[in-house]
Each structure stands twice: as C-alpha cells, then as structure tokens.
N, C-alpha and C positions, 0 to 999 in steps of 0.2 A: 667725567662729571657724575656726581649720584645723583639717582634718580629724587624729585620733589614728592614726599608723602601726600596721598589726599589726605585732609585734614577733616572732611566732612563727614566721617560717620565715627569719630571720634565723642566716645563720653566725656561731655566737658560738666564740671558742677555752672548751676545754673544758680541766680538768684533770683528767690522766692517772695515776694510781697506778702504773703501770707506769715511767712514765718520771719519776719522782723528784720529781711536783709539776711537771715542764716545761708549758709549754702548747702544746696544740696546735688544728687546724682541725679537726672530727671531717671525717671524707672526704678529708682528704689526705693523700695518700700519695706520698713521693718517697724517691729516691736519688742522693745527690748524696756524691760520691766526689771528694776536695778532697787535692791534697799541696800542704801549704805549706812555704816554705824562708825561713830568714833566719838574717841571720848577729851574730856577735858586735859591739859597736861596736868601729870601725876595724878588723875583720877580725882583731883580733890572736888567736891561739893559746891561749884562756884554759882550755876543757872540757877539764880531764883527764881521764885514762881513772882516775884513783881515784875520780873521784865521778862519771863519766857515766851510769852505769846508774842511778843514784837519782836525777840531775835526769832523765832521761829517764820513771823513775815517777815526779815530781811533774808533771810535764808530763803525765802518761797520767793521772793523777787531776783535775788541771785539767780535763781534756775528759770527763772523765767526769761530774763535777761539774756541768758543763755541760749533761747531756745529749746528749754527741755518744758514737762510738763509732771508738776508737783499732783501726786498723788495722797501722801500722808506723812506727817512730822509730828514727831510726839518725842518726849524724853524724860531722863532725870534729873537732878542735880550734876551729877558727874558725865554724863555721855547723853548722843542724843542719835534717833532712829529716822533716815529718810526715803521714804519711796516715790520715785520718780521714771516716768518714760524717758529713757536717753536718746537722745537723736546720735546720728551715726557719723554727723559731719564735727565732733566735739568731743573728745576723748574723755574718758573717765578720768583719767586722773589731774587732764586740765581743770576740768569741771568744780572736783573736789580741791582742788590748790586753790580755785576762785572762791568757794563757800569757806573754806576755812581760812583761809586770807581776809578775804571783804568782812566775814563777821566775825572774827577777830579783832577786827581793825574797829568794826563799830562797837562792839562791845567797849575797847577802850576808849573810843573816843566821847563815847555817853558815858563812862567812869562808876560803870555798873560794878565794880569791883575793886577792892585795895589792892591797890597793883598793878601788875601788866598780867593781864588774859592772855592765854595762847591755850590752843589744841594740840594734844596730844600727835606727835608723828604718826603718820599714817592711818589706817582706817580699813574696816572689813568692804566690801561690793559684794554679794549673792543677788544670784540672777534667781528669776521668775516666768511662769507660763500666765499668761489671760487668766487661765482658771484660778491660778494659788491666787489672785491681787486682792480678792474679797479677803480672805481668810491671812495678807498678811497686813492689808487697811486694818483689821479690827486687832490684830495684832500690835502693831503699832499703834495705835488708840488708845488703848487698854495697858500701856509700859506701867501707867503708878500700878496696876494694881497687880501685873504682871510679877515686877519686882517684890512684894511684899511677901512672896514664896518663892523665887531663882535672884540670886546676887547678878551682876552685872558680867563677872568673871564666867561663870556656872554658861550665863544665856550665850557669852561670847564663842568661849569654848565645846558648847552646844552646834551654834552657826555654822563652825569650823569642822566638827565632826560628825554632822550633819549633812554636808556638802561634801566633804571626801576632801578637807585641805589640810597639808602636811601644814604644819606650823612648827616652830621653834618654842616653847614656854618660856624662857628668857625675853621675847617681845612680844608677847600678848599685852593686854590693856591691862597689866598689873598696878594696883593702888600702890603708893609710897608706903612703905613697912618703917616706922620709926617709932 
C-alpha cells in the first residue's frame, strides 16, 4: 500500500476578498510592471479621438476586472500604449486575448467604425523596474506629441532593439503598402 502524503504544508492558492475573488499563492509577493503595445489590424487610422477616452475606460475596466492594476493608457489613431501591474495568478497573454477580444467586441458593438474592428495579431509586453514607471507614465502620456517626431514603426522597432528582442521584419506592426 503507499504511503498517504501529508497534505498540510502544501501551497495551496488561496482566495482573496481583497482582490475580487482572484487567486492567489499566500507568500507571494511580486511586482511586475508590463507596457504593452499593439496596434489596430493593418495599422489603419480607426481610434477616434470622439470615442478614445471611453475605449480607453473599457480597457481600464478590463484589467481591472482582471485583477491587474491600470497604470497609464494613452494612444493614436492606429495603435495604443498600456501600462499595467500584472498580477501573477493571470498570464499575459490571457490578459491581452481578454483586452483585445472584449474591446474589440465593444468597439463594434457601439458601431464606432464602417466595419468590423479587429486588432492587429499579436502585440509587444516589455517589462519595468519601480523606478522606470515615472519616466514610462509620462511616456505613455505624451504618445500625440511623441509621434509628431518617431513614426509608430521607428518607436516599435526602438522597444525591440532596446530590450535585446530578435524579431522577424516580415511581422512587425507594418502599415498596409497599397
């Protein structure tokens, strides 16, 4: 017969009343500070500034929703910039399926567009210390006036060579050439 495991000094996730029912590891403790960038499909020009600021609050409730906690969102026409604490119990790239799913899904459903809305596949994540968070808030703040001297392409390819990430040019956030 095998031996019964004690089961009692086993890490189990706990739920938190604090954090919305999320789960968490009791003893763990992180900070993890995440801008992610992605842009519209085919780059084209769709986010108006009549309805930016409320997809930018369904976006902030997405993550909140989540569990995470919205730091700074700002954007342009064609892409958009989010800085966010990621909690550790919610992966990144569920997170980012849920933001770009749900406000996709409302963009069309308020009919803010001739068409069907959709984002562009996939999407940048660069990580952050405490100390950069000032200096990439005003970053992210400051995108109109940012862009009006780096194209969208220029800052992306920046991100990437900046960070040390091999990339392919073929799937970068390239505009439609027509």
């Amino acid at each position: 017969m095998g031996k019964m495991m004690d089961t009692r000094f086993l890490l189990r996730p706990v739920r938190d009343a604090r954090s919305s029912g999320h789960l968490f590891m009791s003893n763990t403790y992180t900070q993890i500070h995440i801008q992610a960038v992605f842009a519209v499909q085919n780059r084209l020009s769709l986010i108006s500034a009549k309805w930016e600021d409320r997809l930018y609050q369904n976006i902030a409730g997405i993550i909140r929703k989540n569990g995470h906690k919205l730091l700074a969102i700002n954007g342009m026409p064609d892409h958009i910039h989010i800085l966010f604490g990621l909690r550790p119990s919610h992966s990144l790239s569920d997170l980012m399926q849920d933001i770009k799913g749900d406000s996709s899904k409302w963009i069309n459903q308020n009919k803010f567009t001739l068409g069907r809305f959709s984002w562009k596949e996939g999407y940048g994540a660069f990580s952050y210390s405490k100390s950069q968070i000032k200096n990439v808030t005003e970053y992210i703040i400051n995108q109109k006036q940012h862009h009006t001297k780096h194209t969208f392409l220029h800052e992306y390819e920046k991100f990437l060579t900046d960070f040390e990430i091999d990339y392919d040019e073929r799937y970068i956030f390239k505009a439609v050439s027509g």
